[in-house]
N, C-alpha and C positions, 0 to 999 in steps of 0.2 A: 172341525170344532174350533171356536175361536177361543172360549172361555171357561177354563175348567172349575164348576163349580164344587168346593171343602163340603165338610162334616157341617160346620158350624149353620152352614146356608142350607143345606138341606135338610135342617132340623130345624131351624127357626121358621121357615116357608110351610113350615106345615100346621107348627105348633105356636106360634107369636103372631094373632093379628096384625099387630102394629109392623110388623116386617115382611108379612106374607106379599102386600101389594106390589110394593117397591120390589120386593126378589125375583117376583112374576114380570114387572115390566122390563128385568133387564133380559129373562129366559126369551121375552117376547122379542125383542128388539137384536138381541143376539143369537150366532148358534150356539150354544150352552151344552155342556156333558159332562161329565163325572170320571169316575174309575173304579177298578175296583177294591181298591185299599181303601177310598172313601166309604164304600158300601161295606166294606172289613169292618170299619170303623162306627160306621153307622146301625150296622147289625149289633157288634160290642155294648153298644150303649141303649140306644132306644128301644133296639127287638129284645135286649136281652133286660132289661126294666120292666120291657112287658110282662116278657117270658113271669118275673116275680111278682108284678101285682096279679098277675092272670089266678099265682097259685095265694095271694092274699084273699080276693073274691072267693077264691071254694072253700076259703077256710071261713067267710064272712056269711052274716042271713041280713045282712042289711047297706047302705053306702056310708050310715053312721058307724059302723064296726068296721067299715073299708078303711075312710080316714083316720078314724084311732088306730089300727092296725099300724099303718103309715108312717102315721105322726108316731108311734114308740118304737117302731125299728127299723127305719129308715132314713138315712143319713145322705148326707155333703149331697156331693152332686146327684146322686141316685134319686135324692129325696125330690128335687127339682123336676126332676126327667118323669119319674114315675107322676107324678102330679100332671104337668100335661099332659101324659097319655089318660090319669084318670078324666080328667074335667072334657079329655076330649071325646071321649067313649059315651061319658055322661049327656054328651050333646048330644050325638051320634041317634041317641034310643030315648029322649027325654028324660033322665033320671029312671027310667022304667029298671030296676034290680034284675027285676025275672028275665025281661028281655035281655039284659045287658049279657048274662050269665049265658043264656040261649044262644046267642050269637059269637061269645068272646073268642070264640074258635076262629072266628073268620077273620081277626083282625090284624093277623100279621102279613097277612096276603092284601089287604088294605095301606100297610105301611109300606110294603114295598110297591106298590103301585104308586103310591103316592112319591116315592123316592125316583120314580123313571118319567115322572106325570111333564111332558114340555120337554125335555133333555133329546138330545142327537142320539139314533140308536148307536148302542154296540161303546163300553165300557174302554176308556184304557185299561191296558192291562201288564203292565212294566212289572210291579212286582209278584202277581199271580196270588193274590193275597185270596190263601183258601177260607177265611172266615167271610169273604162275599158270598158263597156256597152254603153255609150256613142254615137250616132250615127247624122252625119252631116243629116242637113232636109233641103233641097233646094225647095223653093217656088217661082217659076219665077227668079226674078232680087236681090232675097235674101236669105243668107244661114243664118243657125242657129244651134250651138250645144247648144238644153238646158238644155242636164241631166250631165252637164259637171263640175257642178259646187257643193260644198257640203258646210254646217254650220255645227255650232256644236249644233244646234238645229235638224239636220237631225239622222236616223237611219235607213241609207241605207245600211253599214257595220258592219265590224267585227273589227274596231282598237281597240274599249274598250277591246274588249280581246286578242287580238294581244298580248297587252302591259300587261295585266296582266302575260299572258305569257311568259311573257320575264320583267317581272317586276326588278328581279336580273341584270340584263343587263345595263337596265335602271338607276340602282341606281353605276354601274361605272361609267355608262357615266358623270353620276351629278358630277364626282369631277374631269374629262379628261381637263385638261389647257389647255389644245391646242384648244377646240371646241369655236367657237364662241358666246360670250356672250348671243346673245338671244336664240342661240338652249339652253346653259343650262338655261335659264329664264324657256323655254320653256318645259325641263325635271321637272324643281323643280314644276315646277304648276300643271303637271301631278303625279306625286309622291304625291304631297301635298292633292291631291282632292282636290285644286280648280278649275282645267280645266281639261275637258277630252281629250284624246287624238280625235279630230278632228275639224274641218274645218280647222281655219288658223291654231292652232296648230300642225296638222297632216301633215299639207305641210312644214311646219317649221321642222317637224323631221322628213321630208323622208329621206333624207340620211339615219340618224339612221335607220329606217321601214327596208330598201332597204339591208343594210350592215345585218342585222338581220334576213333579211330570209335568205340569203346568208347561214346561219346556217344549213340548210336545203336541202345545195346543198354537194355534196360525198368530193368536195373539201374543202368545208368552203371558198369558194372564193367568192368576188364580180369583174369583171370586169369593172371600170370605166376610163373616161378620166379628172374624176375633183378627182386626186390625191393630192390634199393641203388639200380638205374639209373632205375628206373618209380617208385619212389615219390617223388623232387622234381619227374616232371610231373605223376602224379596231384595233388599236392598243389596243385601251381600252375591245374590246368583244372580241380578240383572231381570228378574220378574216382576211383571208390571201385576199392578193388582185393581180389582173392579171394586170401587168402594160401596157398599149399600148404603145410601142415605138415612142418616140417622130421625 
């Protein structure tokens, strides 16, 4: 694996024409692969958006009651996310409601297809992140991912030692000016053994997690499209990054 493709690229590649091209010519051109913290992470956001428009539709007789739905309680980045999964369903079946409704069961096994489509097989897998395991459970008129979720009371992974192993890493980051305030809140409390690396902490440093297995990959590359937040920790751990042409 030369290039280890983020969250960010493997949800625009599916979901943003204007980026899909350009992300496929780099998958094409390179040997590209993932992990399974990004698929942690990927599951967190897009499968589990699904997971709730899935249970908006049963509660809907129409795609104009979907979007109202939507638009009144749905918010910040959710509201973004759940919208491209709508408009892309909507494609998928032509607007057809009845179809859409008939088939929405299938489509989480469609997202994860879509998340391996081109990629090297066979996942890193540094921090053993069990929300890549993850799987949508559809009961009639309601869906649910419930292994999707972790505390730092749980130990379903491997990030305590992730971060041990990459402990030296970690303590450049502690002093990178450019990172945003609460990621390094969030380095010194892990350094400090007050907090371990997981639940909201461990989402808090996926970037770091993510840029760091990258280390891993022949290039030392991460391929992302959120270039502002990744490039003060490439710079700080010595990771090169694959820009996607904007």
């Amino acid at each position: 694996m030369e290039i280890l493709l983020d969250t960010t690229v493997q949800i625009e590649r599916i979901f943003k024409r204007a980026k899909k091209e350009k992300i496929e010519k780099i998958i094409a051109e390179h040997r590209c692969g993932s992990s399974t913290y990004v698929l942690g992470e990927y599951k967190s956001t897009i499968v589990k958006d699904f997971v709730a428009l899935y249970n908006i539709m049963c509660m809907e007789d129409s795609l104009a009651g979907v979007r109202e739905h939507i638009n009144d309680t749905v918010f910040h980045r959710h509201f973004q996310r759940i919208y491209y999964i709508y408009n892309d369903i909507c494609k998928l079946y032509n607007d057809d409601f009845e179809l859409i409704k008939e088939h929405l069961g299938m489509y989480p096994k469609l997202l994860e297809h879509r998340f391996w489509y081109g990629l090297e097989p066979g996942l890193m897998d540094g921090t053993r992140c069990h929300r890549a395991k993850a799987k949508v459970l559809v009961q009639g008129k309601k869906a649910e991912i419930p292994d999707v979720n972790c505390s730092k009371k749980d130990n379903f992974c491997q990030s305590c030692e992730f971060f041990e192993m990459h402990r030296e890493a970690f303590l450049e980051l502690k002093d990178e000016k450019n990172l945003p305030e609460k990621m390094k809140n969030a380095i010194r409390k892990v350094l400090e053994g007050s907090e371990l690396l997981k639940g909201d902490i461990c989402r808090t440093l996926g970037d770091c997690i993510i840029a760091l297995e990258a280390l891993g990959t022949e290039g030392n590359m991460v391929c992302t499209t959120n270039e502002k937040d990744f490039r003060p920790i490439c710079n700080a751990i010595g990771i090169n990054m694959c820009q996607v042409p904007k």
